[in-house]
C-alpha positions in Angstrom: -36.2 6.9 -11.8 -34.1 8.2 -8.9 -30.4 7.0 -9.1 -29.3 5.0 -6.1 -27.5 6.8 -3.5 -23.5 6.5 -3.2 -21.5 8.0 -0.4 -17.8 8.7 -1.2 -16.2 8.4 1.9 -12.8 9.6 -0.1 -12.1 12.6 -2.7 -11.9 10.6 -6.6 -10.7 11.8 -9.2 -13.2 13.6 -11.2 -13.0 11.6 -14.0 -14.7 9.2 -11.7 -16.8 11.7 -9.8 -18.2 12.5 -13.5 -18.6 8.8 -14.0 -20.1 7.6 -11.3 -22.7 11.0 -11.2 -24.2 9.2 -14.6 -25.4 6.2 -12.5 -25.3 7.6 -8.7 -26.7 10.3 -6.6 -23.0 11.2 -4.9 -23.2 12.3 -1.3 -19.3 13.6 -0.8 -18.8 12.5 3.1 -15.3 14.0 2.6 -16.9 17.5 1.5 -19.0 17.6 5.0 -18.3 20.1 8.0 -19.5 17.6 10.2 -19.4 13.8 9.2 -21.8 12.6 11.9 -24.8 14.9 10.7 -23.9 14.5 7.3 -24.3 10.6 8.0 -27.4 10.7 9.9 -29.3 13.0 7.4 -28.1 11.1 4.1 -27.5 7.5 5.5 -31.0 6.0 4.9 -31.0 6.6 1.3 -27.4 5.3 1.1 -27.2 1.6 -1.4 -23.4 1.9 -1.9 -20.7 2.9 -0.5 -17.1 4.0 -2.5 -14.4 3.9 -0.1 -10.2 3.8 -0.4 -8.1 1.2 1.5 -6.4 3.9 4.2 -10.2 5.2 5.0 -12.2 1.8 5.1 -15.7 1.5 6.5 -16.5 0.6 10.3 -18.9 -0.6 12.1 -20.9 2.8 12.9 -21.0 4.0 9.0 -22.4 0.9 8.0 -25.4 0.8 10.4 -26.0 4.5 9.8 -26.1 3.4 5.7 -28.6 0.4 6.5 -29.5 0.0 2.8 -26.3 -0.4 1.7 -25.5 -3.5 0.1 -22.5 -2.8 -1.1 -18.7 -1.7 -0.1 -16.5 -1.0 -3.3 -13.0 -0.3 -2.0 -11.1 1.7 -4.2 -7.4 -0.3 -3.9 -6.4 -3.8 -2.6 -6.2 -3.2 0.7 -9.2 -3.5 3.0 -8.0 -3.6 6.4 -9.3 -0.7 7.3 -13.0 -2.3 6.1 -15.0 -4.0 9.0 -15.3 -7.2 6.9 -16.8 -9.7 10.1 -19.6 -6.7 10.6 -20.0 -6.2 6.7 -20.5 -10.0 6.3 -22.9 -10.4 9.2 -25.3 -7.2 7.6 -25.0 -9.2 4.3 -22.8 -6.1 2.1 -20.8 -7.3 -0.5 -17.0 -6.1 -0.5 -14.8 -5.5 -3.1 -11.5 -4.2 -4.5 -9.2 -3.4 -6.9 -6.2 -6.2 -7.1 -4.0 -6.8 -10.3 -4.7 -3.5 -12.1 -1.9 -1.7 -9.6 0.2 -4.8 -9.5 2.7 -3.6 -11.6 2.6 -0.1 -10.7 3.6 -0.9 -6.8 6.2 -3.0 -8.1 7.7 -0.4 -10.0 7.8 2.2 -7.1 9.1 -0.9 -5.0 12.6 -0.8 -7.4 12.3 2.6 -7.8 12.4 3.2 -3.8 15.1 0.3 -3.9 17.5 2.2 -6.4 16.7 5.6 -5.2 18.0 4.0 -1.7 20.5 2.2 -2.4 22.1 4.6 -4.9 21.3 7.9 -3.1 20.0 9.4 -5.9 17.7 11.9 -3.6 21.4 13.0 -2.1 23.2 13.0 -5.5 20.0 15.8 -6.8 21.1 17.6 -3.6 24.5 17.9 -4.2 24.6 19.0 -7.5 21.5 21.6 -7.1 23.2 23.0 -4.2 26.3 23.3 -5.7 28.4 21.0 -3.1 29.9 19.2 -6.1 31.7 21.6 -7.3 33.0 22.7 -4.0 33.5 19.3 -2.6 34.4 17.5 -5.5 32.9 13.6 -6.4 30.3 12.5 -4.0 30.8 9.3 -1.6 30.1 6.1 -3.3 27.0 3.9 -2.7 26.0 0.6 -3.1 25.3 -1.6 -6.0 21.9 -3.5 -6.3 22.5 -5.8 -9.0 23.2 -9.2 -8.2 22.4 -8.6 -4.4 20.2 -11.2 -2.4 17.0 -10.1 -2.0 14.1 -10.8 0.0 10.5 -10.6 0.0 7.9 -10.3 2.4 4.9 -11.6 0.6 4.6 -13.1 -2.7 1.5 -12.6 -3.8 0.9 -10.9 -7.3 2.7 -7.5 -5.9 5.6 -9.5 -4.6 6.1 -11.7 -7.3 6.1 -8.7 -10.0 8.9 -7.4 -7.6 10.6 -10.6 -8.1 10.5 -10.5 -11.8 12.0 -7.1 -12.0 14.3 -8.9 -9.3 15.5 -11.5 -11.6 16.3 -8.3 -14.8 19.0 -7.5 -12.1 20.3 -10.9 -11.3 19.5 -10.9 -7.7 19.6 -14.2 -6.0 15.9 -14.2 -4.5 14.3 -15.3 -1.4 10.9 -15.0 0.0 8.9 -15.9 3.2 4.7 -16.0 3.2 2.2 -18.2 4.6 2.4 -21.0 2.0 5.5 -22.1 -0.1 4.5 -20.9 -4.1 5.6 -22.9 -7.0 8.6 -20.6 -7.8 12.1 -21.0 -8.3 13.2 -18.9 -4.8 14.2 -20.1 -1.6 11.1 -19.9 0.4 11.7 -19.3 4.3 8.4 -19.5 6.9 8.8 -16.0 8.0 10.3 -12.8 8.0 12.8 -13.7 10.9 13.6 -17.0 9.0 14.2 -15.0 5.7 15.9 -12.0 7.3 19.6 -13.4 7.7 20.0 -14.8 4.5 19.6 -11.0 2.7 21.3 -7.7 1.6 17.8 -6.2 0.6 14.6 -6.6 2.5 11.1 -6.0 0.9 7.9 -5.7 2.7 5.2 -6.4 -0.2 2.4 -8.3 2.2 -1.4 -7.4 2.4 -1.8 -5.5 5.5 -5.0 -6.6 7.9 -5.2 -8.0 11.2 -3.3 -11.0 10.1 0.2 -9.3 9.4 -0.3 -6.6 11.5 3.3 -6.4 13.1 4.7 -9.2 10.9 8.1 -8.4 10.1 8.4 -7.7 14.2 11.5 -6.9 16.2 13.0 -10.8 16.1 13.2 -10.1 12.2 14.3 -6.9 12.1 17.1 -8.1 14.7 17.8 -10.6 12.1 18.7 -8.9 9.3 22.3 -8.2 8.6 24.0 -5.3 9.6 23.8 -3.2 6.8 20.6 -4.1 5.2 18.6 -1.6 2.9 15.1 -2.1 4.2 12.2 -1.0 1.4 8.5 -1.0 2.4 5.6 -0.5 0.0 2.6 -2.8 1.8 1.4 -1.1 4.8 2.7 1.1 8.0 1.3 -1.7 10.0 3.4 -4.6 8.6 6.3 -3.4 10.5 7.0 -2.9 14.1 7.9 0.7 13.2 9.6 1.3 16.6 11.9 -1.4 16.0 12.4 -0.4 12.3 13.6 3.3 13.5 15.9 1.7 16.5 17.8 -0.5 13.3 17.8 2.6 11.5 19.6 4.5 14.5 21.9 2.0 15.4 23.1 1.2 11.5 21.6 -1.8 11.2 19.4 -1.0 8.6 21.5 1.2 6.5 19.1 3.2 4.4 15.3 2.3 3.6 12.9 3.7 1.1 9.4 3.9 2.7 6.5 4.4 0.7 4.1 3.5 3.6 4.3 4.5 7.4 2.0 4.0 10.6 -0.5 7.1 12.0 0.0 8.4 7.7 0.3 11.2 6.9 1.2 12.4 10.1 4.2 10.6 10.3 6.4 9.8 13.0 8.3 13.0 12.3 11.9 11.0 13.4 11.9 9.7 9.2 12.5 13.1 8.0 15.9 13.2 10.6 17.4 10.2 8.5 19.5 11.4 5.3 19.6 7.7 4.8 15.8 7.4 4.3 13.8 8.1 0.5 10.2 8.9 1.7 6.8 8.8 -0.4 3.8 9.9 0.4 2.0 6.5 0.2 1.9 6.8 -3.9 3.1 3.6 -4.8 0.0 3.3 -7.2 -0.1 6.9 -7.5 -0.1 7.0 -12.0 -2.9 8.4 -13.8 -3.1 5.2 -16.1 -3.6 3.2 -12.7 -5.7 5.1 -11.2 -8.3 5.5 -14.3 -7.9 1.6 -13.8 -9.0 1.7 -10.3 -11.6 3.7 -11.1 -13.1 1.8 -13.8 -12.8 -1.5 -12.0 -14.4 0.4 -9.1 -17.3 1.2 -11.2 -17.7 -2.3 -12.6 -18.4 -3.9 -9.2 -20.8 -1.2 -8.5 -22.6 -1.2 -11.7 -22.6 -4.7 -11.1 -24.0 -5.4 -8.0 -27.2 -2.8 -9.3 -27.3 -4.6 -12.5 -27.8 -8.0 -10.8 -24.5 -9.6 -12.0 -21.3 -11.5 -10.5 -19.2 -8.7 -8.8 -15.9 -8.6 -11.0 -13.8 -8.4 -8.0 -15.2 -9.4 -4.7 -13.2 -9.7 -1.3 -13.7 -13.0 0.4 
């Protein structure tokens, strides 16, 4: 019997290339010369399609893919997924949330300290030799026992906070409903911002936070403030974000997420004050096999005629 056909709109590692072969015909859209073509000659015998949260699916891929049923995002986020147009052509969505939970919280602290602490500036000056010549380095900034606040407490934002609570930080937090936790909760982001040393940006993107933690919050924040974002480039009014940066008001950030990535606004790599990742705040082999495999599932799934493990909405 012929396998069902799958188009990878992303590359995948090929431990789940190799996977997903055993089940799927694979039609690798990032592979083609010319999408469009390559979409008109292979949609129609297209039943699923494997996508990644910064790639999505529109509108136009899913009505040149009219038998697919199926939209299996590879990550949480699915902003970049047409989810009104998959809903009205009756495709089933789906993710990957909790398996990179703790992963993204762990780059969030590792952002914060390599910020706060300089550490990317302290490699430099002893690889270059400066230490010798220059003698100790300038001091930093402690994070222990600093206020902290989150933007979005969801499962991401809450792992934050228990790494948070390892350091003693007195811990704040602003989302669309209060949670049954023991931090100050504030309505939103320009609420939250005066009350921290530490801001971190940990909310879903989507149309529903795009621009969230705007101008008014960044305003808002003392002067001062280290400023970490690992949820998505279009949480933050990035304009405003480098003006703070410029004018000291935001003293150093670690940004693992930017608008227009991965060409970046090319003004972040001016800022000796700034740790940048490349978006890799899930970015282990251990998570990523999870991804993969939970990927998988809600594919093998939907063709097997169960409940989809993990669907959006």
């Amino acid at each position: 019997m012929d396998k069902p056909g799958l188009l990878v709109v992303g590359v995948l590692p090929d431990w789940d290339l190799e996977a997903l072969a055993q089940r799927f015909t694979l039609h690798l859209l990032y592979e083609a010369p010319d999408r469009a073509s390559f979409l008109a000659q292979h949609g129609p015998s297209i039943r699923a399609i494997a996508t990644k949260g910064e790639l999505g699916a529109d509108t136009a891929m899913m009505d040149t893919c009219p038998q697919a049923k199926i939209i299996a995002c590879y990550g949480v986020g699915v902003d970049a997924i047409d989810l009104a147009a998959a809903r009205a052509r009756g495709v089933a969505v789906t993710n990957t949330p909790g398996v990179l939970t703790e992963e993204v919280a762990d780059m969030a602290f590792a952002l914060l300290l390599a910020t706060a602490r300089a550490i990317p500036e302290g490699d430099a000056y002893v690889r270059t030799g400066t230490w010798p010549q220059q003698g100790p380095m300038r001091l930093t900034t402690r994070v222990w026992g600093k206020r902290l606040g989150i933007v979005g407490l969801g499962r991401i934002g809450q792992a934050i906070a228990r790494r948070a609570e390892g350091f003693g930080m007195a811990i704040a937090y602003s989302g669309r409903t209060r949670k049954d936790v023991p931090f100050t909760f504030h309505p939103s982001p320009a609420a939250l911002a005066p009350h921290v040393d530490i801001l971190v940006v940990s909310a879903a993107g989507g149309a529903a936070t795009m621009g969230l933690v705007d101008r008014a919050a960044i305003e808002a924040l003392p002067h001062g403030t280290i400023f970490v974002n690992v949820s998505r480039g279009t949480v933050v009014d990035e304009a405003a974000l480098i003006a703070a940066l410029q004018s000291g008001r935001i003293a150093a950030a670690g940004l693992d997420v930017f608008l227009n990535e991965p060409a970046i606004d090319p003004v972040f790599a001016t800022f000796p004050n700034v740790v940048l990742s490349p978006h890799q705040a899930s970015g282990t082999v251990e998570t990523r096999k999870d991804m993969g495999a939970l990927m998988r599932a809600n594919l093998e799934a939907h063709f097997d005629g169960r409940p989809l493990p993990t669907p959006v909405g």
